[in-house]
DRENPA-3360 file (N, C-alpha, C; in nm, 2 decimals, always signed):
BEGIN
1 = XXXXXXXX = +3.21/-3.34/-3.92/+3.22/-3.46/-4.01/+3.32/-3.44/-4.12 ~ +3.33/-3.31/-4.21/+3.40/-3.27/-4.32/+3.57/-3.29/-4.25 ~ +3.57/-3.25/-4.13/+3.74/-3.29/-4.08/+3.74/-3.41/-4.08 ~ +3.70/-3.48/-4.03/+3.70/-3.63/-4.02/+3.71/-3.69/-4.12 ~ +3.65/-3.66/-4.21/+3.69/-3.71/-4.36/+3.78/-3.67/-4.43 ~ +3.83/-3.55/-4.39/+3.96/-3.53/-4.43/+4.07/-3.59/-4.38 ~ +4.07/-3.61/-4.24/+4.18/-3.67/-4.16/+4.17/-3.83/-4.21 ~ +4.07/-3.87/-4.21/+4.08/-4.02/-4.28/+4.15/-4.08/-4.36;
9 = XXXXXXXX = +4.15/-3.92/-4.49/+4.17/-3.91/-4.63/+4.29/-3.96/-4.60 ~ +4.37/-3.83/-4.53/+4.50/-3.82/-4.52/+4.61/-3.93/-4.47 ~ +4.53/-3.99/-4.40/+4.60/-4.11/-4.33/+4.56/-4.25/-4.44 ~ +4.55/-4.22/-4.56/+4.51/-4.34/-4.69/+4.43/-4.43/-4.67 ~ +4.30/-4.33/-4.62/+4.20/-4.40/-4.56/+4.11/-4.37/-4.72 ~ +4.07/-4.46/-4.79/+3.99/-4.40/-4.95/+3.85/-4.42/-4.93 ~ +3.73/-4.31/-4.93/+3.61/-4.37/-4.90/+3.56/-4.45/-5.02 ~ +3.46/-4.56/-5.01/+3.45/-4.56/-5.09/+3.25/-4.54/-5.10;
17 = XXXXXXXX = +3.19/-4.57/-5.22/+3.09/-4.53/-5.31/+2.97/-4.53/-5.16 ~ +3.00/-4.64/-5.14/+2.90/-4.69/-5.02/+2.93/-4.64/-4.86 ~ +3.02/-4.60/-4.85/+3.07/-4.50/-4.72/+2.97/-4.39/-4.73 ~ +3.04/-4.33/-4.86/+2.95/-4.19/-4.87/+2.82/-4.19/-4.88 ~ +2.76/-4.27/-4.93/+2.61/-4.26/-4.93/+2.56/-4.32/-4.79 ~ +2.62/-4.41/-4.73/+2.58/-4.40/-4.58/+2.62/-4.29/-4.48 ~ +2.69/-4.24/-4.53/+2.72/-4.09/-4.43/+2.65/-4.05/-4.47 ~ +2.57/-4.03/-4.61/+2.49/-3.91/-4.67/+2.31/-3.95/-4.63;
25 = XXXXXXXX = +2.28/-4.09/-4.61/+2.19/-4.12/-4.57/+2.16/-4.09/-4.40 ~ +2.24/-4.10/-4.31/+2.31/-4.05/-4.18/+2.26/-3.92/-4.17 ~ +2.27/-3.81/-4.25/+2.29/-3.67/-4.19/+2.15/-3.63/-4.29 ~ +2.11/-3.69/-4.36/+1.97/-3.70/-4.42/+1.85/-3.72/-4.29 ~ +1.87/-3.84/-4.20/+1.82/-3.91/-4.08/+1.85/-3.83/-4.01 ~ +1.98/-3.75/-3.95/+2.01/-3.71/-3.81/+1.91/-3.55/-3.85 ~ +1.92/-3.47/-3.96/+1.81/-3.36/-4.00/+1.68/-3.42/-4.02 ~ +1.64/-3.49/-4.03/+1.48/-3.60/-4.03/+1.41/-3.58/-3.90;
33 = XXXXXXXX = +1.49/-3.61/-3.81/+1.49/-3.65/-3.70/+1.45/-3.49/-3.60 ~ +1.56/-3.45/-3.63/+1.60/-3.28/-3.58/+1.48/-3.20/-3.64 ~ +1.45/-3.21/-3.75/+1.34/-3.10/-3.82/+1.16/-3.15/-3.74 ~ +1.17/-3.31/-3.67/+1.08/-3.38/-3.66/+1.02/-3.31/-3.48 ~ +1.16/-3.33/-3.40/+1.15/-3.28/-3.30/+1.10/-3.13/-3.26 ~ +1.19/-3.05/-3.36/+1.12/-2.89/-3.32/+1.02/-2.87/-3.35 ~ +0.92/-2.90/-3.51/+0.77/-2.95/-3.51/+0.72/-2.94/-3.45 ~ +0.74/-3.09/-3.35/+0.67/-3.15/-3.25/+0.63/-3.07/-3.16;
41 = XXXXXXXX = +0.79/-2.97/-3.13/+0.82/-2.88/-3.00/+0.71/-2.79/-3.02 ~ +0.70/-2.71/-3.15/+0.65/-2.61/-3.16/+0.50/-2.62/-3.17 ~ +0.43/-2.76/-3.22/+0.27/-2.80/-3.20/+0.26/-2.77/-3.06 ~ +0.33/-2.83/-2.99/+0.29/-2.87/-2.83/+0.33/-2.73/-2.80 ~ +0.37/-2.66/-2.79/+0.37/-2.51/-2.73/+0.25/-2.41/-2.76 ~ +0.26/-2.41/-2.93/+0.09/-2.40/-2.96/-0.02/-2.47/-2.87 ~ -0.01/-2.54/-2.87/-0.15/-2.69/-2.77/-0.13/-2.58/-2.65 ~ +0.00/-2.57/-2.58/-0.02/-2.55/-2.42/-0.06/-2.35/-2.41;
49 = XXXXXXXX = -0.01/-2.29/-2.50/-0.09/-2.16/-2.56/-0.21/-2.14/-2.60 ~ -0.27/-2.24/-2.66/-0.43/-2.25/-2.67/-0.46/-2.29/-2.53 ~ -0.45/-2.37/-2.44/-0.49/-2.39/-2.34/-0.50/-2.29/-2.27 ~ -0.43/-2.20/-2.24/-0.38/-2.14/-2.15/-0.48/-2.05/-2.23 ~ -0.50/-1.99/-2.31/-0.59/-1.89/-2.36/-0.72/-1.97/-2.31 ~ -0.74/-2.06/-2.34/-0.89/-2.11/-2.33/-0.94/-2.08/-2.14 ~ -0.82/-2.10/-2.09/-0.85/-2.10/-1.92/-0.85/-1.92/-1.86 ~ -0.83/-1.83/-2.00/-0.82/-1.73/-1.95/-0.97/-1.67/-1.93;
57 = XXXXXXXX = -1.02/-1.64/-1.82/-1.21/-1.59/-1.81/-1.18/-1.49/-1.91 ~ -1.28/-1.44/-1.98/-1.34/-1.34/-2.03/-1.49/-1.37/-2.03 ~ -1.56/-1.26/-2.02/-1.70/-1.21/-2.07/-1.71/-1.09/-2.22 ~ -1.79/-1.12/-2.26/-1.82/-1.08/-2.35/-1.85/-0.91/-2.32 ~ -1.90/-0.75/-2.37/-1.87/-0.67/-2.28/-2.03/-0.63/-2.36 ~ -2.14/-0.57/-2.31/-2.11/-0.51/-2.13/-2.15/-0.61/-2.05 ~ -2.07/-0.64/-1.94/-2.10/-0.75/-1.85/-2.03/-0.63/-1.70 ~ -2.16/-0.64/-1.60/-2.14/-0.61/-1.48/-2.03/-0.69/-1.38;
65 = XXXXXXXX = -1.95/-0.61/-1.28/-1.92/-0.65/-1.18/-1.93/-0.62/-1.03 ~ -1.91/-0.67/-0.97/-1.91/-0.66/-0.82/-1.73/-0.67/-0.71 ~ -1.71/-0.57/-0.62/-1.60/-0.56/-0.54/-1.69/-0.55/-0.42 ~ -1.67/-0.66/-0.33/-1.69/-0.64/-0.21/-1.56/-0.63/-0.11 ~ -1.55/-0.61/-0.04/-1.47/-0.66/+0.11/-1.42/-0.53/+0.19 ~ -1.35/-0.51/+0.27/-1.27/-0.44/+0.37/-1.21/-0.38/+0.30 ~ -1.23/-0.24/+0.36/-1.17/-0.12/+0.32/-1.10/-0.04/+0.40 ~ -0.93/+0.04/+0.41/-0.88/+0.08/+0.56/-0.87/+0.25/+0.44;
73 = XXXXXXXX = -0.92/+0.36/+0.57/-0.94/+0.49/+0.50/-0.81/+0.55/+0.61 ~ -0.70/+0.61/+0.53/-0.62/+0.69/+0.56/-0.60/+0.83/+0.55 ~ -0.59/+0.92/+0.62/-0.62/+1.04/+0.52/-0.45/+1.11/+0.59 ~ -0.47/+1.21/+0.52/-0.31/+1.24/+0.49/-0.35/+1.40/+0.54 ~ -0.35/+1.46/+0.61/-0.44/+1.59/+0.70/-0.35/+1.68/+0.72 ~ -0.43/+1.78/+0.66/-0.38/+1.92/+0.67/-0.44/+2.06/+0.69 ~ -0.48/+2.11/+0.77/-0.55/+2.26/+0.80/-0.50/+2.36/+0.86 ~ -0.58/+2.46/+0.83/-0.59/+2.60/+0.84/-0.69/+2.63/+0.94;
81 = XXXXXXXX = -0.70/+2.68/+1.07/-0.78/+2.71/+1.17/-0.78/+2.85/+1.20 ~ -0.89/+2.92/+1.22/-0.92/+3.02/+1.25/-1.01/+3.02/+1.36 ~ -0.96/+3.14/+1.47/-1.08/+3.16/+1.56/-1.11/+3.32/+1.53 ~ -1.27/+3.32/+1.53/-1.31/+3.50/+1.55/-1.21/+3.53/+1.42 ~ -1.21/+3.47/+1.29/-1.16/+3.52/+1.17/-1.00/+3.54/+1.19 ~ -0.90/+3.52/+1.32/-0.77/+3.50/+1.33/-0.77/+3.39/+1.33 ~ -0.63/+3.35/+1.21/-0.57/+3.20/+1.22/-0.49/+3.21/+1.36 ~ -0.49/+3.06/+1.37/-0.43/+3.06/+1.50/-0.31/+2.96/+1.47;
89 = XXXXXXXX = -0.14/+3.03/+1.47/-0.04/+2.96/+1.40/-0.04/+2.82/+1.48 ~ +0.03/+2.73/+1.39/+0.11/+2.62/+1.45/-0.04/+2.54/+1.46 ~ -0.16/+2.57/+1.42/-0.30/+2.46/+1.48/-0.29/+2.39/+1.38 ~ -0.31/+2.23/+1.43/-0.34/+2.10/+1.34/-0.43/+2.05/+1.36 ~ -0.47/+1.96/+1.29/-0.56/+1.86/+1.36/-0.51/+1.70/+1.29 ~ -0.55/+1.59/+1.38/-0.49/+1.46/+1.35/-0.65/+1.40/+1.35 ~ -0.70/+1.31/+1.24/-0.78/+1.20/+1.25/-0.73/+1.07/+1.21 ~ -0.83/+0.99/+1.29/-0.76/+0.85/+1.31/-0.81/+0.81/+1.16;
97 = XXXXXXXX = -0.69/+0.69/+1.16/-0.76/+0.58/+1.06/-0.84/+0.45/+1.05 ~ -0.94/+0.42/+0.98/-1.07/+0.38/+0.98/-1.07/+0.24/+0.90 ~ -1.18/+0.12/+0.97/-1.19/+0.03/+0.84/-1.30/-0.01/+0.85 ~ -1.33/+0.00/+0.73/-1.46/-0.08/+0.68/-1.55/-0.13/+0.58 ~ -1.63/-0.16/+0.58/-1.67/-0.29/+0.51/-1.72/-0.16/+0.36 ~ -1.71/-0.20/+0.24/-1.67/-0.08/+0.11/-1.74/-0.21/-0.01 ~ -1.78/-0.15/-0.10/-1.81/-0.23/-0.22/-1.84/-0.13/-0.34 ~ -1.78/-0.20/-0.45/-1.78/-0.11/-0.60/-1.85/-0.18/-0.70;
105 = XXXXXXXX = -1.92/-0.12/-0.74/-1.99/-0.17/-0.87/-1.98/-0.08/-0.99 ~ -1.93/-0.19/-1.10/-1.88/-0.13/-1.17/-1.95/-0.21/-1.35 ~ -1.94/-0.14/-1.45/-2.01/-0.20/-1.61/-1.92/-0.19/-1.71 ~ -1.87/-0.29/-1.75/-1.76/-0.24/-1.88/-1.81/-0.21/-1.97 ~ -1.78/-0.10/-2.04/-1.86/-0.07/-2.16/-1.77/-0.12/-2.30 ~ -1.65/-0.19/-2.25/-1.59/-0.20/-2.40/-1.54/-0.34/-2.34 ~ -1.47/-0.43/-2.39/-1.32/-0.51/-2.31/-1.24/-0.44/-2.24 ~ -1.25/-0.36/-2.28/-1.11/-0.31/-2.19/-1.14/-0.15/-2.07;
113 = XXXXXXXX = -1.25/-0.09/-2.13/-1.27/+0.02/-2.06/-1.41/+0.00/-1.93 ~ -1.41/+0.07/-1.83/-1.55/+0.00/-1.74/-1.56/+0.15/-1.70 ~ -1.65/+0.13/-1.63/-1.72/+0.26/-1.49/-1.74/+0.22/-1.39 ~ -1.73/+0.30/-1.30/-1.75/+0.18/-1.16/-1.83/+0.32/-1.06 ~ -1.88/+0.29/-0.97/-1.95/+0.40/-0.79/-1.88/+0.33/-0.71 ~ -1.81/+0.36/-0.58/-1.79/+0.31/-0.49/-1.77/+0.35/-0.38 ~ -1.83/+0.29/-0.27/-1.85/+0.33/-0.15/-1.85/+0.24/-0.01 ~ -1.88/+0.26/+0.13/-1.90/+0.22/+0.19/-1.96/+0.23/+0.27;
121 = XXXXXXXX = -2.01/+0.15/+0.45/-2.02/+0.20/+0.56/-1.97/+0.31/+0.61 ~ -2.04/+0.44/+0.66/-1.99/+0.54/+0.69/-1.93/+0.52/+0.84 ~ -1.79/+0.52/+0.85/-1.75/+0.50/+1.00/-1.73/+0.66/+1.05 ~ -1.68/+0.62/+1.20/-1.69/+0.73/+1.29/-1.57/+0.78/+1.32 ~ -1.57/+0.92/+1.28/-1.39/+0.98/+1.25/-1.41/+1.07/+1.36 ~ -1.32/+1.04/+1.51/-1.23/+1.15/+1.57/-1.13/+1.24/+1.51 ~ -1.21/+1.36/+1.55/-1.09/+1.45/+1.49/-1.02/+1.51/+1.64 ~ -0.89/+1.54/+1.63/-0.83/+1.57/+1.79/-0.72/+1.69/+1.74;
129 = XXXXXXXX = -0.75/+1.77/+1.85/-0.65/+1.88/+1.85/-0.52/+1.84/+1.84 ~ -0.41/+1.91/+1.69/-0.24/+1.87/+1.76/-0.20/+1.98/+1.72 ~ -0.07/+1.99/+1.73/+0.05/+2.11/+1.70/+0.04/+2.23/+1.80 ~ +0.02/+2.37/+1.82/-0.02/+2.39/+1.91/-0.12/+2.41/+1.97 ~ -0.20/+2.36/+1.98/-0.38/+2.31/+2.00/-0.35/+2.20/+2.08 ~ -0.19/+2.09/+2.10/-0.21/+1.97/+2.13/-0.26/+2.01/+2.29 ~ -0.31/+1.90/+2.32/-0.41/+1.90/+2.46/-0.51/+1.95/+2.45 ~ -0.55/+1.98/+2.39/-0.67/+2.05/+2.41/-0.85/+1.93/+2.42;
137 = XXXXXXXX = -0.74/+1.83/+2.32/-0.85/+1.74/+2.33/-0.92/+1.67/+2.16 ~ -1.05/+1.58/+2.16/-1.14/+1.56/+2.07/-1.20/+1.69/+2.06 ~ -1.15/+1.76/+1.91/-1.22/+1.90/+1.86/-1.41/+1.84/+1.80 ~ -1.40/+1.72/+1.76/-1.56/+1.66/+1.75/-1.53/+1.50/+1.66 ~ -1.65/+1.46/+1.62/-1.67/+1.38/+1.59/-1.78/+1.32/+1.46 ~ -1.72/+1.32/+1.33/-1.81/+1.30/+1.24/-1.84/+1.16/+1.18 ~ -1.96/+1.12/+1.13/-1.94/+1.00/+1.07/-1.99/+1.01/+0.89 ~ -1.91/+0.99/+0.84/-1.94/+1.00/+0.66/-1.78/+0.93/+0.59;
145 = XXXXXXXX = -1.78/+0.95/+0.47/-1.66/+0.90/+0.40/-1.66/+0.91/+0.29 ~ -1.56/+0.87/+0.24/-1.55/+0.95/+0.04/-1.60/+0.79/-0.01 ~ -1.69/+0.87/-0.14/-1.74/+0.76/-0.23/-1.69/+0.87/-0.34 ~ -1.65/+0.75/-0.44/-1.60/+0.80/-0.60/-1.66/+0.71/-0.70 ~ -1.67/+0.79/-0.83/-1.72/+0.76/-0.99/-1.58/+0.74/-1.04 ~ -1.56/+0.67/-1.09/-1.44/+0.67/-1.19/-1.42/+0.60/-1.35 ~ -1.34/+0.64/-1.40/-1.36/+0.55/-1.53/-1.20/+0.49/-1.54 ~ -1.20/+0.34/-1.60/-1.08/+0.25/-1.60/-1.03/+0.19/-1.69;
153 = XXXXXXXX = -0.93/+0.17/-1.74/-0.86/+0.14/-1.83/-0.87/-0.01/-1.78 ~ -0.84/-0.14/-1.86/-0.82/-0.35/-1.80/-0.76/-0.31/-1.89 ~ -0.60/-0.39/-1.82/-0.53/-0.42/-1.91/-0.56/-0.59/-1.99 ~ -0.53/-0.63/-2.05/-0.53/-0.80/-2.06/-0.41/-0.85/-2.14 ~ -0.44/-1.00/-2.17/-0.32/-1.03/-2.20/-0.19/-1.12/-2.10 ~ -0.26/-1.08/-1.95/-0.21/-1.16/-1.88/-0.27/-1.27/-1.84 ~ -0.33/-1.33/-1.87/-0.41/-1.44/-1.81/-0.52/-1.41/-1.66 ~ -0.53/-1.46/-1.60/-0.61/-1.44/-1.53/-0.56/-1.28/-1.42;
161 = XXXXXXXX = -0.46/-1.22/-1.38/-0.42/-1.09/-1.34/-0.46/-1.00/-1.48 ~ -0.57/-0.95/-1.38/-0.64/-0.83/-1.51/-0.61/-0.67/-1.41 ~ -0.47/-0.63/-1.44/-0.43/-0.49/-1.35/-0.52/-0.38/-1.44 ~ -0.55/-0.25/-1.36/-0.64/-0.17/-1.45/-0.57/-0.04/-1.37 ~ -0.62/+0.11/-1.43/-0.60/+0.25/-1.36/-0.70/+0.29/-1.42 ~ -0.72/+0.44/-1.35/-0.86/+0.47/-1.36/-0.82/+0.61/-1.29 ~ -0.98/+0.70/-1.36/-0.97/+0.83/-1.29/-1.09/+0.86/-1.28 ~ -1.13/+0.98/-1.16/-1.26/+1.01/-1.12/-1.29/+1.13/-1.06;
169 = XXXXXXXX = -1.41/+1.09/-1.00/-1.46/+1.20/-0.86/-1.46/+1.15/-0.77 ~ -1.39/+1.20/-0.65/-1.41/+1.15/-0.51/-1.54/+1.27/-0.45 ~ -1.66/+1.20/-0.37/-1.70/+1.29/-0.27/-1.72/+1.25/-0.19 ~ -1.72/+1.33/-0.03/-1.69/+1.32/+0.08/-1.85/+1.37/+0.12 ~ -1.89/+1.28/+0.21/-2.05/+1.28/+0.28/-2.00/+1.28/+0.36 ~ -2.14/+1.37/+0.43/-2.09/+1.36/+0.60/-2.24/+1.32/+0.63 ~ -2.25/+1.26/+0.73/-2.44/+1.21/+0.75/-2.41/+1.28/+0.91 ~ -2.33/+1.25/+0.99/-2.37/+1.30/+1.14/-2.24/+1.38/+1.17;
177 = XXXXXXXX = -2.22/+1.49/+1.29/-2.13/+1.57/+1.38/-2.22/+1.55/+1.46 ~ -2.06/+1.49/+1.56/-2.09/+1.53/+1.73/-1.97/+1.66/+1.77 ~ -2.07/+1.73/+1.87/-2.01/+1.83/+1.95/-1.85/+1.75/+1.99 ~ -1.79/+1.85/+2.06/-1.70/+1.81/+2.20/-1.60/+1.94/+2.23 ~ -1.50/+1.98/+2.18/-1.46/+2.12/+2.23/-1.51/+2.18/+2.12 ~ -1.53/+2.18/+2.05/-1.62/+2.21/+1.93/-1.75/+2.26/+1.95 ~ -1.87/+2.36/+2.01/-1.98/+2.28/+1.98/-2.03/+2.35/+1.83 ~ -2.19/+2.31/+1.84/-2.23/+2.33/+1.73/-2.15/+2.27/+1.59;
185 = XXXXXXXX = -2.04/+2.18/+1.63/-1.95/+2.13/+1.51/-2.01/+2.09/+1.37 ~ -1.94/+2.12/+1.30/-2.07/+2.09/+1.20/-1.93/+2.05/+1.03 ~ -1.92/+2.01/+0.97/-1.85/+1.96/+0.88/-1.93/+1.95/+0.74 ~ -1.86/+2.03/+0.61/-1.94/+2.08/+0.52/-1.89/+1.91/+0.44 ~ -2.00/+1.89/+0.35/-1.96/+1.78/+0.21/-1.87/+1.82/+0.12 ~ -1.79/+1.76/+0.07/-1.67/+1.82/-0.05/-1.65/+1.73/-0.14 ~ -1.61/+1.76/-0.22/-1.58/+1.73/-0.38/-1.44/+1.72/-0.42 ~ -1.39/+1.62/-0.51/-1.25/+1.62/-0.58/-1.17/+1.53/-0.66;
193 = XXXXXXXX = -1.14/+1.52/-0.72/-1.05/+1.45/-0.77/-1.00/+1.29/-0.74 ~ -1.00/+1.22/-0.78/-0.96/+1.11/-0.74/-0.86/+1.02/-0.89 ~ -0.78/+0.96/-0.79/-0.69/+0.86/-0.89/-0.70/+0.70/-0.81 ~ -0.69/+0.62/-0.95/-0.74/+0.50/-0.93/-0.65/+0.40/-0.95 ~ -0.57/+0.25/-0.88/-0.54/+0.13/-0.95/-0.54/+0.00/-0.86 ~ -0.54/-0.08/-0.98/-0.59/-0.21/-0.89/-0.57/-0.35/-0.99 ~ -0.59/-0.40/-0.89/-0.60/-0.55/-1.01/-0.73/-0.66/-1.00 ~ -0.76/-0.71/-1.05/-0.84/-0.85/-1.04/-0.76/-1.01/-1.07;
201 = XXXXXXXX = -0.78/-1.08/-1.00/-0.72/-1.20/-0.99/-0.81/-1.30/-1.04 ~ -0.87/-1.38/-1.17/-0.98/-1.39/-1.16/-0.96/-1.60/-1.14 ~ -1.07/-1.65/-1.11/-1.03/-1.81/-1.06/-1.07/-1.85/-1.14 ~ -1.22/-1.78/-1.23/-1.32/-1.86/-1.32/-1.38/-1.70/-1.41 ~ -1.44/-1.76/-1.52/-1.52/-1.65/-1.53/-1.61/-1.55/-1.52 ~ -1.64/-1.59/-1.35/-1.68/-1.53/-1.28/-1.66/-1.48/-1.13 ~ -1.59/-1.59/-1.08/-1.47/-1.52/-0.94/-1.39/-1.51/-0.95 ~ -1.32/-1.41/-0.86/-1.18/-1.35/-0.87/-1.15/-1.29/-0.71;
209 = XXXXXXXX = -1.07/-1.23/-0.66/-1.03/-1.15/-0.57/-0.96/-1.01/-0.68 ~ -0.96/-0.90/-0.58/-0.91/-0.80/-0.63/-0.82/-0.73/-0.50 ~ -0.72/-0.61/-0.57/-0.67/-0.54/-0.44/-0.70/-0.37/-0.54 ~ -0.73/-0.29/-0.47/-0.76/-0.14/-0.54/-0.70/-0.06/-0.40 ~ -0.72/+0.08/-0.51/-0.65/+0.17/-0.39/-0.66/+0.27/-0.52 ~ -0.71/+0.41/-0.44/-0.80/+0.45/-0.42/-0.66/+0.64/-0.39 ~ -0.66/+0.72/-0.46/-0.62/+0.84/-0.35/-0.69/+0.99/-0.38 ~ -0.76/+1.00/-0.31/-0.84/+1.13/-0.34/-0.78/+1.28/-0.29;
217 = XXXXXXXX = -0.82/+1.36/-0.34/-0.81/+1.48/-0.33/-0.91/+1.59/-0.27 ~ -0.92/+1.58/-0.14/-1.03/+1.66/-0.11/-1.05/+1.75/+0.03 ~ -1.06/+1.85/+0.00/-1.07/+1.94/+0.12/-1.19/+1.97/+0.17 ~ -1.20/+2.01/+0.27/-1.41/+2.02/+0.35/-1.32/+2.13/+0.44 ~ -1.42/+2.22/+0.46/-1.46/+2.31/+0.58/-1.54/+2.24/+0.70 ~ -1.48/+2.26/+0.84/-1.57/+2.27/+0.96/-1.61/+2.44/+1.04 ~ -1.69/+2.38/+1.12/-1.75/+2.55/+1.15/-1.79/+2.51/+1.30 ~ -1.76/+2.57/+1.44/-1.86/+2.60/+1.52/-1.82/+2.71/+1.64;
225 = XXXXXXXX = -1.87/+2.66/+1.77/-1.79/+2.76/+1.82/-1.75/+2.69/+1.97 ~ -1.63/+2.79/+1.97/-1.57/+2.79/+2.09/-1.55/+2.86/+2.22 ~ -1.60/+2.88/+2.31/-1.67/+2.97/+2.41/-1.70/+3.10/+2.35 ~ -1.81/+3.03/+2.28/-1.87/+3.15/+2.18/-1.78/+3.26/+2.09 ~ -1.66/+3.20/+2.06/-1.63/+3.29/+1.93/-1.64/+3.16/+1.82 ~ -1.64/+3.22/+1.73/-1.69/+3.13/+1.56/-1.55/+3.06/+1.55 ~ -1.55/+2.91/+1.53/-1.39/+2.85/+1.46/-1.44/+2.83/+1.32 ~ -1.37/+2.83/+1.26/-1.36/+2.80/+1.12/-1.21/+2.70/+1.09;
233 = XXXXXXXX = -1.23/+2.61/+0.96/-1.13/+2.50/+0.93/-1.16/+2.46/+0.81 ~ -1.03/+2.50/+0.74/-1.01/+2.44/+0.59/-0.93/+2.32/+0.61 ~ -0.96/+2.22/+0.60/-0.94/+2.12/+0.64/-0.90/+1.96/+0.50 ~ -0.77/+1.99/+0.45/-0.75/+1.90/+0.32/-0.73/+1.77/+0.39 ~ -0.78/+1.61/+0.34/-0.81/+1.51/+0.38/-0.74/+1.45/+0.31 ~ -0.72/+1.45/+0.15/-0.60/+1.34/+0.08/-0.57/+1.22/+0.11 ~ -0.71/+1.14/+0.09/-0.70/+0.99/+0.13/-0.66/+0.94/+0.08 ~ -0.62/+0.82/+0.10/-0.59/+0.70/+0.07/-0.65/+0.59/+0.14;
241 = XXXXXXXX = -0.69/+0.53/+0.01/-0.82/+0.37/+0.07/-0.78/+0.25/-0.03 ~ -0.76/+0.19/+0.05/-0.77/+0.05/+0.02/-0.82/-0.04/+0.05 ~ -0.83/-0.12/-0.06/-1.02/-0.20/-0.06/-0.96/-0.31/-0.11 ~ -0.97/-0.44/-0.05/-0.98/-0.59/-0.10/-1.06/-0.69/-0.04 ~ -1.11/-0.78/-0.15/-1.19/-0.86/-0.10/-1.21/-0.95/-0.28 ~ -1.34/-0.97/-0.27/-1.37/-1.04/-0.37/-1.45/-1.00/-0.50 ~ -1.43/-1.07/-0.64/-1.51/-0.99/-0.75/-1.60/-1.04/-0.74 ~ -1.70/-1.08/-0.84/-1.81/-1.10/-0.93/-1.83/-1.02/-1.03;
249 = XX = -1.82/-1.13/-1.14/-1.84/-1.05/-1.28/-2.01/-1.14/-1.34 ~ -2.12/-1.04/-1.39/-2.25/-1.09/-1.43/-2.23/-1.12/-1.59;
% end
């Protein structure tokens, strides 16, 4: 505007008393206007920020929850075989991977911090001779699976995705062994370490879906025998489980 009124000038254009004050009333209005709009902008962004907080669930803490659904157990296998107290090089063993129905229950004791137990149906794990053992066959058959304690960090602040980590104890039950080139097969309980993360997706403030995952650290011994000399097996499992399904928060 200040060029323009110079170029005006210069071409013996003279403003006069009443020009200026309607330019001056002009840029009075066009800032009126301008200062009125981003206001506006900035209530309504507040408005849709409050909203958006208001639709975010929370519970007040301690409030319980619930993880149900399907769980696939992978284990990551590694052993040391011995027959009659000689290892026997190059022996492996391979077990399959498993799915099944898993649920966690868990209590926040803060907003942000929880505890949770979690476990499942105990499914039925073939264990099978590989490496040089391969052929030989199903070395036996156990049914049990790792349940863990852990404690979790909730993040928040995202709205309804409430991601969390966590750390624990993994243990490994065993409830039954079956024979097969194995007999007497017999598989000891073990203990270890576990790392934890996951999220909750929540709908309301009280449903949600979640996805977790799960990787433990744990080794077990087997024992039995093989045309009557003693096998032994240190046997590290290093799972990995993943569990989704649905929350409930009480």
């Amino acid at each position: 505007m200040l060029f323009l009124t110079t170029w005006r000038e210069s071409k013996g254009y003279k403003p006069e008393e009443s020009d200026r004050a309607k330019f001056h009333m002009s840029t009075q209005l066009l800032a009126t206007v301008v200062s009125s709009f981003l206001a506006t902008t900035a209530a309504m962004a507040a408005d849709f920020a409050a909203a958006d907080a208001a639709q975010i669930p929370t519970l007040a803490p301690p409030s319980f929850y619930l993880h149900v659904g399907l769980a696939g157990i992978f284990n990551d296998v590694s052993a040391r075989i011995s027959i009659a107290n000689a290892r026997v090089p190059g022996a492996a063993v391979t077990i399959n991977d498993r799915a099944t129905f898993a649920a966690e229950a868990g209590y926040f004791l803060t907003s942000n911090i929880a505890a949770s137990l979690s476990g499942g149906v105990p499914p039925l794990s073939k264990i099978e001779a590989s490496g040089s053992l391969s052929g030989s066959g199903t070395i036996g058959k156990s049914r049990g699976g790792p349940f863990s304690a852990t404690i979790h960090y909730h993040f928040d602040g995202l709205g309804p995705l409430q991601p969390y980590i966590g750390v624990g104890v993994a243990v490994l039950l065993i409830f039954a062994d079956e024979d097969r080139l194995i007999r007497r097969y017999r598989t000891d309980d073990a203990i270890g370490p576990v790392l934890q993360a996951g999220f909750d997706f929540m709908f309301d403030a009280h449903w949600g879906a979640f996805f977790d995952v799960k990787k433990g650290f744990v080794t077990t011994t087997t024992k039995g025998y093989l045309s009557g000399l003693p096998v032994r097996s240190s046997v590290s499992l290093d799972p990995v489980v993943l569990h989704s399904g649905l929350t409930y928060r009480f």
